[in-house]
Biopython code that builds the backbone (N, CA, C, O; Angstrom):
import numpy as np
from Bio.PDB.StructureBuilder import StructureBuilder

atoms = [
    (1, "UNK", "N", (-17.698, -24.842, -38.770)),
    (1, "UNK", "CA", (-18.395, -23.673, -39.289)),
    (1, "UNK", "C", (-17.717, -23.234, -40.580)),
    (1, "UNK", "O", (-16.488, -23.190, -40.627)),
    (2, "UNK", "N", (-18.526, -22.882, -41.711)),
    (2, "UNK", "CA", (-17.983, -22.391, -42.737)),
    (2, "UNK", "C", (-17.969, -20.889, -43.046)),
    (2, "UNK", "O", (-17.300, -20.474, -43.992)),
    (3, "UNK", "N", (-18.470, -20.314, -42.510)),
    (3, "UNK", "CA", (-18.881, -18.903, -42.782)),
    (3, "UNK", "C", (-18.633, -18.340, -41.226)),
    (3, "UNK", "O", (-18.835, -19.073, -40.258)),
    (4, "UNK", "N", (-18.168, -16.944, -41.090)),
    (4, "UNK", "CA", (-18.047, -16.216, -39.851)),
    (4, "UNK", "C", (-19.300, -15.711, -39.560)),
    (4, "UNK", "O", (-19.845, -15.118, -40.491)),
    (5, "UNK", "N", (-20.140, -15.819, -38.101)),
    (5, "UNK", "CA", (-21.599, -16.128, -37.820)),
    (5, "UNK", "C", (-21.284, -14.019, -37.764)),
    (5, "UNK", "O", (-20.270, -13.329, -37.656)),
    (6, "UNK", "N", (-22.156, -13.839, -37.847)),
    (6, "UNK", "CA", (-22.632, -12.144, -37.975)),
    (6, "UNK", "C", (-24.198, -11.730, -37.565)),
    (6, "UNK", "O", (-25.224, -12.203, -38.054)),
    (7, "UNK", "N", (-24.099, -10.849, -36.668)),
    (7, "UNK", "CA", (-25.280, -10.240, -36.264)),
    (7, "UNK", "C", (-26.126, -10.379, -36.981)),
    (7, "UNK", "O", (-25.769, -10.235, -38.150)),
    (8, "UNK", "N", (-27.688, -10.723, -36.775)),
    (8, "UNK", "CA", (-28.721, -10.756, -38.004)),
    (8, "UNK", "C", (-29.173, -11.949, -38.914)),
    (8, "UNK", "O", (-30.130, -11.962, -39.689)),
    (9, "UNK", "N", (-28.125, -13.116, -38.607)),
    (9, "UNK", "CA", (-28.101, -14.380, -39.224)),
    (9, "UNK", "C", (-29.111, -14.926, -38.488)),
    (9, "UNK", "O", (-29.160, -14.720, -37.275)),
    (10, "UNK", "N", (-30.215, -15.833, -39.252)),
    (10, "UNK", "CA", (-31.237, -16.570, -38.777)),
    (10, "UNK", "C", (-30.825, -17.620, -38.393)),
    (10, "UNK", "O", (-29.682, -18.009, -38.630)),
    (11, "UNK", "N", (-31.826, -18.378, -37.618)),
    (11, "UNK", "CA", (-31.267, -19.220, -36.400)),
    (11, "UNK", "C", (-31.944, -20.589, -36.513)),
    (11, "UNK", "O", (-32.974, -20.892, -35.911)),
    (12, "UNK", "N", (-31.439, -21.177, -37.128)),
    (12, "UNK", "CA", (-32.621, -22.754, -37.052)),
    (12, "UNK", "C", (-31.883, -24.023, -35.403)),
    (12, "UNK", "O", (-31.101, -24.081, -34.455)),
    (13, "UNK", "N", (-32.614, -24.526, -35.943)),
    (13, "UNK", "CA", (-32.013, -26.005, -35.075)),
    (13, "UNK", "C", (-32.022, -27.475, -36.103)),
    (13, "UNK", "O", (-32.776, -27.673, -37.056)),
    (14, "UNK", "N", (-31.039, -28.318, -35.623)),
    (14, "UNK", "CA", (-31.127, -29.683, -36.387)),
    (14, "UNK", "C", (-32.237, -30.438, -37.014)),
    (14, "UNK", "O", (-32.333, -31.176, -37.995)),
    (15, "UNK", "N", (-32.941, -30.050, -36.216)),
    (15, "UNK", "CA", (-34.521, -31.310, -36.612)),
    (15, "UNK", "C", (-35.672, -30.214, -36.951)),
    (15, "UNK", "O", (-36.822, -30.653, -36.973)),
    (16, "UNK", "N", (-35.525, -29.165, -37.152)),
    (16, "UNK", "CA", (-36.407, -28.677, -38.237)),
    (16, "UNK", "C", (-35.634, -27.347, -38.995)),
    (16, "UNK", "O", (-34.729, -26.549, -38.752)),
    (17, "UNK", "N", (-36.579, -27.649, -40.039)),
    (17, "UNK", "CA", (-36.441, -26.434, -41.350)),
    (17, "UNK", "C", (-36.538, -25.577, -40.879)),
    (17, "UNK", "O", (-35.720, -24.713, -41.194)),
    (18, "UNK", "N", (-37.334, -25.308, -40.070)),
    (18, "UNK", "CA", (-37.876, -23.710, -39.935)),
    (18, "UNK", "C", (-37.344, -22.644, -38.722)),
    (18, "UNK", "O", (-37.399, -22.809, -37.503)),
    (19, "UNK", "N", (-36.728, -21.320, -39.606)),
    (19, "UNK", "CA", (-35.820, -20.548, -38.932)),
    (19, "UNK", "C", (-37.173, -20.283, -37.295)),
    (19, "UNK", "O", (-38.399, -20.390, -37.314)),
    (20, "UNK", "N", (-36.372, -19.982, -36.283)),
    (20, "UNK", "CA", (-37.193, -19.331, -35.278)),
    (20, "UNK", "C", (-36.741, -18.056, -34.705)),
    (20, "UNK", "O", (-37.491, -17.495, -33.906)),
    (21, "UNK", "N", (-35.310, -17.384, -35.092)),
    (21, "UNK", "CA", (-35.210, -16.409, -34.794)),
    (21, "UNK", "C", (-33.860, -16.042, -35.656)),
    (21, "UNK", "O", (-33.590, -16.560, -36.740)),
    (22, "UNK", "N", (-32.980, -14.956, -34.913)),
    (22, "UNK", "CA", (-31.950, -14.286, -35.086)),
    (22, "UNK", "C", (-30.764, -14.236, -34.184)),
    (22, "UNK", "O", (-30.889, -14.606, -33.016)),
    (23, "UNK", "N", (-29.383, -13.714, -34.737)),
    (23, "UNK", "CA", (-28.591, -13.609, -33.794)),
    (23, "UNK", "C", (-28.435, -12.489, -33.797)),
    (23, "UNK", "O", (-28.364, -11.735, -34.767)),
    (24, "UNK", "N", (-28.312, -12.089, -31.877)),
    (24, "UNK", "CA", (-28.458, -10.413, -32.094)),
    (24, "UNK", "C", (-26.910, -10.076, -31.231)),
    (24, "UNK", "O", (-26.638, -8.879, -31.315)),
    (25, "UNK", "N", (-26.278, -10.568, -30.750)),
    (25, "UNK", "CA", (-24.730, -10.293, -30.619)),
    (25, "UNK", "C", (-24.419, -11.323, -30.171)),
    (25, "UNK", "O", (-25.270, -12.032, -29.634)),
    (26, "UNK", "N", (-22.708, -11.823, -30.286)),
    (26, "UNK", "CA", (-21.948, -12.421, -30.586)),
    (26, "UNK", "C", (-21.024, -12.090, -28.766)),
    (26, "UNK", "O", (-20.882, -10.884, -28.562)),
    (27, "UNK", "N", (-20.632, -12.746, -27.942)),
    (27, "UNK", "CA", (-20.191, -12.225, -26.748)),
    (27, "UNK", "C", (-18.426, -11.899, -26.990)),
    (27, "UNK", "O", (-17.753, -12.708, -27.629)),
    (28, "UNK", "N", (-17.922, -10.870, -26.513)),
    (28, "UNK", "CA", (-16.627, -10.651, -26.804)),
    (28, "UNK", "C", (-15.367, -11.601, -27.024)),
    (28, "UNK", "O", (-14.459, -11.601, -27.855)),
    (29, "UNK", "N", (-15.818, -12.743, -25.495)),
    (29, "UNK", "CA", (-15.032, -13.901, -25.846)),
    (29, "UNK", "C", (-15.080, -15.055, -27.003)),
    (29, "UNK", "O", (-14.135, -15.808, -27.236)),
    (30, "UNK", "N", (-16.401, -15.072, -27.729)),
    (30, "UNK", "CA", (-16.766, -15.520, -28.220)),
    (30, "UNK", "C", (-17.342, -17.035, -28.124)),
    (30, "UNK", "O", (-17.425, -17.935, -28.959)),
    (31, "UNK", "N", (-17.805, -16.915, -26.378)),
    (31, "UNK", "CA", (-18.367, -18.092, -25.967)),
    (31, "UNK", "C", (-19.711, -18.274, -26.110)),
    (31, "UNK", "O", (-20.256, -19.366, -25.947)),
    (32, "UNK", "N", (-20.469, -16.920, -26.507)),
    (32, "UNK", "CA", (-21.800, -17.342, -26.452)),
    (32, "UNK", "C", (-22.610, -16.488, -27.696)),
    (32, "UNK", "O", (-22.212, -15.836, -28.661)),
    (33, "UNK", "N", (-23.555, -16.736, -27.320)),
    (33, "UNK", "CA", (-24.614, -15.613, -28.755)),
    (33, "UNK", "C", (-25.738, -15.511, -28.085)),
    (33, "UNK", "O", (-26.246, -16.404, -27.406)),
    (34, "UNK", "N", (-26.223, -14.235, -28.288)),
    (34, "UNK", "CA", (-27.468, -13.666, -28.231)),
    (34, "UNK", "C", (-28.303, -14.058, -29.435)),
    (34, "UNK", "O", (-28.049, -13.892, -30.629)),
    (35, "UNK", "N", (-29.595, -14.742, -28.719)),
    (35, "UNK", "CA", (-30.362, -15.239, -29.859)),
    (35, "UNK", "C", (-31.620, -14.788, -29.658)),
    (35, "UNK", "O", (-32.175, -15.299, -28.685)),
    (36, "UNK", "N", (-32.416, -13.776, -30.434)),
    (36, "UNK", "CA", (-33.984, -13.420, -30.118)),
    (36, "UNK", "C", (-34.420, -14.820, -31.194)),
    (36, "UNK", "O", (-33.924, -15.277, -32.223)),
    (37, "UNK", "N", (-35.664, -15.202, -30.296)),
    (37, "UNK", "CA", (-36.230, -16.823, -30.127)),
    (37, "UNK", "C", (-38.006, -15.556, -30.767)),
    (37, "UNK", "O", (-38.562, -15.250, -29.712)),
    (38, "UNK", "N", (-38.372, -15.264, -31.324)),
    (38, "UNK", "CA", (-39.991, -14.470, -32.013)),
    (38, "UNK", "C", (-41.040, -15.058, -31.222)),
    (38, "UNK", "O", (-41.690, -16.074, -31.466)),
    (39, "UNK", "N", (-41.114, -14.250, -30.206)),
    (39, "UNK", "CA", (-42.598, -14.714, -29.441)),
    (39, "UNK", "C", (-41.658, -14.444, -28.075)),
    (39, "UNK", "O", (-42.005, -13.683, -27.172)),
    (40, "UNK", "N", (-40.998, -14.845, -28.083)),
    (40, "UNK", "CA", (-40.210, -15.061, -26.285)),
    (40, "UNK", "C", (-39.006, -14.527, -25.898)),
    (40, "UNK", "O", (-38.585, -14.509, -24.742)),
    (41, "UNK", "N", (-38.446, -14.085, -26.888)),
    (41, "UNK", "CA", (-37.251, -12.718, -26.515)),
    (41, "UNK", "C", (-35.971, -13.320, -26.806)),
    (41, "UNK", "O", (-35.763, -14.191, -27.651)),
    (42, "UNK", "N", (-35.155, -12.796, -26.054)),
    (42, "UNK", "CA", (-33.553, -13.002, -26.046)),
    (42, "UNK", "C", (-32.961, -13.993, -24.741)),
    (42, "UNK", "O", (-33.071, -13.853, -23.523)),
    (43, "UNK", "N", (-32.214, -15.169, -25.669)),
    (43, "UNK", "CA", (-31.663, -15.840, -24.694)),
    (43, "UNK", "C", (-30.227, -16.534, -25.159)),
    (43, "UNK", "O", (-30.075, -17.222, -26.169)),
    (44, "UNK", "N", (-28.943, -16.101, -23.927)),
    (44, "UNK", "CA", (-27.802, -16.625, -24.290)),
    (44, "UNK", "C", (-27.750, -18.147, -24.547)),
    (44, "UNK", "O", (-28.138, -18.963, -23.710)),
    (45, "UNK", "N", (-27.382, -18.389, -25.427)),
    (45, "UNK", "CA", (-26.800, -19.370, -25.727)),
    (45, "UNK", "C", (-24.948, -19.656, -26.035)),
    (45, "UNK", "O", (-24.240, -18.747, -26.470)),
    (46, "UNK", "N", (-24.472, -20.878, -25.758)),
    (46, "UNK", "CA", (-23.075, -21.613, -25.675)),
    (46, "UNK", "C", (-22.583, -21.917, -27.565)),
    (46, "UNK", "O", (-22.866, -22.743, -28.433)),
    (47, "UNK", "N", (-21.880, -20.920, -27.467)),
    (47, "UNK", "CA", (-21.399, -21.325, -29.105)),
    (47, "UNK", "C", (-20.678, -23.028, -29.074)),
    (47, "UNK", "O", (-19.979, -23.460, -29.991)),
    (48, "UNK", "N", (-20.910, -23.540, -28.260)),
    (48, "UNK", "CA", (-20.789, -25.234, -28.411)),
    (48, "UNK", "C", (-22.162, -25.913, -29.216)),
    (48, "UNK", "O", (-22.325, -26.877, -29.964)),
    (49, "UNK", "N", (-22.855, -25.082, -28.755)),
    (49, "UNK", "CA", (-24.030, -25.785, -29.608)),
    (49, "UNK", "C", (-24.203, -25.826, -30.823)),
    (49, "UNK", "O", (-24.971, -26.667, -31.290)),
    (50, "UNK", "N", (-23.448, -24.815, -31.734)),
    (50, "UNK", "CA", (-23.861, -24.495, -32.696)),
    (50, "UNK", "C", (-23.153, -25.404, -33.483)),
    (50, "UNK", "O", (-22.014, -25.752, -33.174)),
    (51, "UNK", "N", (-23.949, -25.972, -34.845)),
    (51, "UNK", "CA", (-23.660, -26.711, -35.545)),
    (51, "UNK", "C", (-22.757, -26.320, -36.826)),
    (51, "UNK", "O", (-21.717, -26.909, -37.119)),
    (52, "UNK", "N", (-23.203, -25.446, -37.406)),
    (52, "UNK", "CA", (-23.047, -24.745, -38.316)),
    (52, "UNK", "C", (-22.914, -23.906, -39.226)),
    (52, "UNK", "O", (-23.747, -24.180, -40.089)),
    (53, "UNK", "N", (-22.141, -22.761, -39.601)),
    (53, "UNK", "CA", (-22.779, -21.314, -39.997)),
    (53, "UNK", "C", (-22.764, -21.182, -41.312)),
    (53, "UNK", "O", (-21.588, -21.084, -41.662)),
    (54, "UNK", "N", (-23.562, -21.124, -42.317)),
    (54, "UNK", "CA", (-23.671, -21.118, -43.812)),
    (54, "UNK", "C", (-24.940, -20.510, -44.152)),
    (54, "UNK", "O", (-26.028, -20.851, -43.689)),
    (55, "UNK", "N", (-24.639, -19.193, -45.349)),
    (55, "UNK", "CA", (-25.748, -18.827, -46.134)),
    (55, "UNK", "C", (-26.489, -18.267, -45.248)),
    (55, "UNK", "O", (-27.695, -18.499, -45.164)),
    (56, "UNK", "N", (-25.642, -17.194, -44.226)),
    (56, "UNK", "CA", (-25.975, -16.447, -43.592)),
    (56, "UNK", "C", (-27.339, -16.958, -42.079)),
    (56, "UNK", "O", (-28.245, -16.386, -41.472)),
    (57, "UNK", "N", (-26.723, -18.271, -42.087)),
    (57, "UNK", "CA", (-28.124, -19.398, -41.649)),
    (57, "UNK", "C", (-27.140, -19.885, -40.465)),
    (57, "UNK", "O", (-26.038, -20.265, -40.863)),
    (58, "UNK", "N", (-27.323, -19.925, -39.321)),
    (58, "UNK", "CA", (-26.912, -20.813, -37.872)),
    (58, "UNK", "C", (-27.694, -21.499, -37.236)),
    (58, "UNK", "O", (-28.666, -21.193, -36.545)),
    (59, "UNK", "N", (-27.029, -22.893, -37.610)),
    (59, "UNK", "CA", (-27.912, -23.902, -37.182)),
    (59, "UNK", "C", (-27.350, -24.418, -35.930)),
    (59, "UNK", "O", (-26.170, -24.769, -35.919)),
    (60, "UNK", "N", (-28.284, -24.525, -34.563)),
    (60, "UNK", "CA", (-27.812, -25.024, -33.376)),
    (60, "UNK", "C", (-28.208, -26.821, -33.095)),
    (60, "UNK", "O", (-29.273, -27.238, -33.550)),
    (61, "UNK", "N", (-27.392, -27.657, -32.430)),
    (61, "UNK", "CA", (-27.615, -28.900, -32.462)),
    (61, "UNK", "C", (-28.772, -28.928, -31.133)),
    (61, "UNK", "O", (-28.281, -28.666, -30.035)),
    (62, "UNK", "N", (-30.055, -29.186, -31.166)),
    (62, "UNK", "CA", (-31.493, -29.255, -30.405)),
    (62, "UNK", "C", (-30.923, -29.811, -29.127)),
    (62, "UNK", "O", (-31.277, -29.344, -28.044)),
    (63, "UNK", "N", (-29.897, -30.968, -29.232)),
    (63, "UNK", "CA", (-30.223, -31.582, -27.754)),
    (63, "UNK", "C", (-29.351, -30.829, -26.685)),
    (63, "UNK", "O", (-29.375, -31.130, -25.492)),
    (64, "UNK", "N", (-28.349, -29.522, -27.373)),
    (64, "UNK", "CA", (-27.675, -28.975, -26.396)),
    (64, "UNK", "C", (-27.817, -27.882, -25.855)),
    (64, "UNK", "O", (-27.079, -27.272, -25.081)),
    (65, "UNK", "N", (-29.269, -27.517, -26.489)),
    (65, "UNK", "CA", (-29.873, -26.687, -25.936)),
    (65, "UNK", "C", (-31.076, -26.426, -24.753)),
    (65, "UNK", "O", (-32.077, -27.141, -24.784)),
    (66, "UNK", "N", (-30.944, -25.440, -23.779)),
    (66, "UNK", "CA", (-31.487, -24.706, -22.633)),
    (66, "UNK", "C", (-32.884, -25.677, -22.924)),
    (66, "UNK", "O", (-33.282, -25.410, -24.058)),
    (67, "UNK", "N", (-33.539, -26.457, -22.431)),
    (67, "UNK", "CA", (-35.259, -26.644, -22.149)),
    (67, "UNK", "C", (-36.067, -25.703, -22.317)),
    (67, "UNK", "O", (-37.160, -25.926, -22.837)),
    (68, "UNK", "N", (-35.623, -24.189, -21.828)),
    (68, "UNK", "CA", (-36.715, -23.296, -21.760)),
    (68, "UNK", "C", (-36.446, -23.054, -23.136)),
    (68, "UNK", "O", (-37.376, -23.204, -23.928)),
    (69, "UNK", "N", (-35.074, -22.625, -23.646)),
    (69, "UNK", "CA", (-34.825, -22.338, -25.061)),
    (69, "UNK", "C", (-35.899, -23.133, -26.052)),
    (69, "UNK", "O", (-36.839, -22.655, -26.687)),
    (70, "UNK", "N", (-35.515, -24.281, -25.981)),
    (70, "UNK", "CA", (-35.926, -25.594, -26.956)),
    (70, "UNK", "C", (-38.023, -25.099, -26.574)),
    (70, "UNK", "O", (-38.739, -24.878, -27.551)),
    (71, "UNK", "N", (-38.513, -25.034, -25.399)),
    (71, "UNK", "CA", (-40.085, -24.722, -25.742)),
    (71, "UNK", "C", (-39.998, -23.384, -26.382)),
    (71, "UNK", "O", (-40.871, -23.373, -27.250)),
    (72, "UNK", "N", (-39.263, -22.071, -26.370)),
    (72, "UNK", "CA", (-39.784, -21.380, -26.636)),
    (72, "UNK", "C", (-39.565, -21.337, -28.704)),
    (72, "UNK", "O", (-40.075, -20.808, -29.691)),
    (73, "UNK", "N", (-38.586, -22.183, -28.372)),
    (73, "UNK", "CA", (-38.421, -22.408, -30.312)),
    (73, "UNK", "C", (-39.785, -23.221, -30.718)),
    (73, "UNK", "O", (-40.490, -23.052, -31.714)),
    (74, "UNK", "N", (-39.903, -23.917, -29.918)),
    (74, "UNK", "CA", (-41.301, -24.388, -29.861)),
    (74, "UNK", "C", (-42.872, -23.938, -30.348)),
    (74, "UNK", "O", (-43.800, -24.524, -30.905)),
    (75, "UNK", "N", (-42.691, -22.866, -29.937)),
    (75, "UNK", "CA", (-43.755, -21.365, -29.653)),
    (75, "UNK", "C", (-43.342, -20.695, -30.586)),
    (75, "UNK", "O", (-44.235, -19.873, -30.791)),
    (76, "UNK", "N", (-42.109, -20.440, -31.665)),
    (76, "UNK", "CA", (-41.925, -18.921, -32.157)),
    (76, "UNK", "C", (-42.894, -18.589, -33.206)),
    (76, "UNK", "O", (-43.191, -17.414, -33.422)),
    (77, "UNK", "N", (-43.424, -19.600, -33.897)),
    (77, "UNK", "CA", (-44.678, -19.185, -34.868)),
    (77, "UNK", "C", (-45.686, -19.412, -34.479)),
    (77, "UNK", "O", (-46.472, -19.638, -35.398)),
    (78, "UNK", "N", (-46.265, -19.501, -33.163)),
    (78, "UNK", "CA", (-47.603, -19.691, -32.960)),
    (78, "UNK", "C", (-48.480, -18.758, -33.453)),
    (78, "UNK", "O", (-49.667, -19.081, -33.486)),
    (79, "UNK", "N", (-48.138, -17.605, -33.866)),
    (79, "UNK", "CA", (-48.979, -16.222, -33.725)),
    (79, "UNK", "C", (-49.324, -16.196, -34.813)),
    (79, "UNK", "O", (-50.310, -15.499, -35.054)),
    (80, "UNK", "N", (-48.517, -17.110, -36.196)),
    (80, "UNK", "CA", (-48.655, -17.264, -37.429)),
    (80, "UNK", "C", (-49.557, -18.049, -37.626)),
    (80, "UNK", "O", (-50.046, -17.904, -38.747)),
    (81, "UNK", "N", (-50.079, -18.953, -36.938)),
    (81, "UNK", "CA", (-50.983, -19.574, -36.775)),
    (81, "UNK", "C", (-51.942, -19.473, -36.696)),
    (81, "UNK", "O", (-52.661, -20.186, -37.396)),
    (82, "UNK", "N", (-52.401, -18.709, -35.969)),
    (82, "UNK", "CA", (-53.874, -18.167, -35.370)),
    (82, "UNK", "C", (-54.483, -17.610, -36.818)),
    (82, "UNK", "O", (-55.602, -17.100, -36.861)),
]
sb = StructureBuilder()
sb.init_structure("model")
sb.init_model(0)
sb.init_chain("A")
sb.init_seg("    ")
for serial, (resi, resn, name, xyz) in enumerate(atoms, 1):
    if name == "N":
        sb.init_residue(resn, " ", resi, " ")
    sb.init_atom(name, np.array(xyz, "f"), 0.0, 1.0, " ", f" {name:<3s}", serial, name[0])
structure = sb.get_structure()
């Protein structure tokens, strides 16, 4: 990580461009992060996953993430769609 991850930083994953949410707290130990996923809410995630923190941007590596996580990143712009 190059940058210290901070509340509010958008949230991508490895295999696509496109942000799907935010980080909305950081856990005291600093094992995990609160991530609102746009369309499907808030879900902890394992700061093991995370790939990278730069340009105010946290990128998580896709395959070490939750299934339900990974559909609902899936879903976060559907609404943009319509």
């Amino acid at each position: 990580m190059h940058e210290k991850m901070r509340v509010g930083f958008q949230t991508f994953v490895s295999d696509s461009p496109e942000e799907f949410g935010a980080i909305r707290e950081i856990s005291r130990d600093g094992k995990q992060v609160t991530v609102y996923v746009e369309n499907a809410g808030e879900f902890y995630v394992p700061m093991d996953s995370v790939l990278s923190v730069q340009s105010e941007k946290v990128t998580f590596d896709c395959k070490k993430l939750d299934p339900r996580l990974r559909a609902a990143i899936g879903h976060a712009h559907d609404a943009e769609r319509l």
